[in-house]
C-alpha positions in Angstrom: 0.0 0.0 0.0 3.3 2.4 1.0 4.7 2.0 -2.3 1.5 2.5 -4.3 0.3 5.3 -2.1 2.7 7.3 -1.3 4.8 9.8 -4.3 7.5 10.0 -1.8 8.8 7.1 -0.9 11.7 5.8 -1.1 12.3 1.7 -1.5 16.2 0.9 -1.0 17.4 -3.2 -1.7 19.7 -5.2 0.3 23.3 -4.9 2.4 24.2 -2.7 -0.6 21.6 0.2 0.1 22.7 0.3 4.7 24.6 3.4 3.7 21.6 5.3 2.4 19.3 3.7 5.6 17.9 6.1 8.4 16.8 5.5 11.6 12.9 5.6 11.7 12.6 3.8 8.2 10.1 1.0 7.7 12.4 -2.2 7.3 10.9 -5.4 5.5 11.6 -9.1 5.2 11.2 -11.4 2.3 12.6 -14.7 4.0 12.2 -17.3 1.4 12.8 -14.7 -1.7 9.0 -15.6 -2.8 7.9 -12.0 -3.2 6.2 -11.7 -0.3 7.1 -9.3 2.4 6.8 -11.5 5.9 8.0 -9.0 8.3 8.1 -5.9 9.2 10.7 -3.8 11.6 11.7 -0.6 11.9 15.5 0.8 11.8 16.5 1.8 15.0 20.4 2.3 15.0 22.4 2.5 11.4 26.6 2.6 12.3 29.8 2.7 10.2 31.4 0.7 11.4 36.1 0.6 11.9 36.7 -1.3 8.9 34.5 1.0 7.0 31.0 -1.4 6.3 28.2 -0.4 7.4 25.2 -2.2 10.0 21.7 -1.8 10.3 19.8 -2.8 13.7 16.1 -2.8 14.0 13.4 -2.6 16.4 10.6 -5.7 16.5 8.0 -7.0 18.5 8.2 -10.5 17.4 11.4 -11.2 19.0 11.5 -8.2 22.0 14.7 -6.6 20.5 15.3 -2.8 20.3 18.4 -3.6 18.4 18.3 -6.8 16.0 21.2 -6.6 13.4 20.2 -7.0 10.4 23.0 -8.7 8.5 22.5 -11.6 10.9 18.8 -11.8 10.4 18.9 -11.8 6.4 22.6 -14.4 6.6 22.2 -16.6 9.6 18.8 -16.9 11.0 17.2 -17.0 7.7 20.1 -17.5 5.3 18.9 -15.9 1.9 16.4 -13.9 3.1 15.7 -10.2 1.3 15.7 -6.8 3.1 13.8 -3.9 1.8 13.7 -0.1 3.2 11.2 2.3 2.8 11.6 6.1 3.6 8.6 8.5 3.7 
């Protein structure tokens, strides 16, 4: 509904598009690459981090985190998976 709704908004794709992510953006999962969007988060911390990559963390309610790194959710706990971002 966002993207169809909204002339502003912005949908970034992937590990490739954390430089560009803001805190407060709506985050979405894909976890089996099917085209459908099973979760939704919300960025809460974005860091550069020493060896110059960058991390996203994200707020949920299904697991209780305030800061759930993204990287590990979309390579280890479902390996494949597909982040999008979406800023208003």
């Amino acid at each position: 509904w966002i993207l169809k709704s909204h002339r502003t908004v912005t949908e970034l794709k992937g590990i490739a598009a954390f430089p560009k992510v803001e805190v407060g953006n709506i985050t979405q999962f894909d976890w089996h690459n099917a085209g459908i969007r099973n979760h939704t988060a919300i960025v809460t911390k974005v860091a550069q981090l020493s060896d110059g990559s960058w991390q996203v963390w994200v707020g949920e309610h299904t697991d209780p985190y305030e800061y759930r790194n993204v990287t590990s959710m979309i390579t280890v706990t479902h390996p494949g998976a597909t982040v999008y971002f979406l800023s208003l």
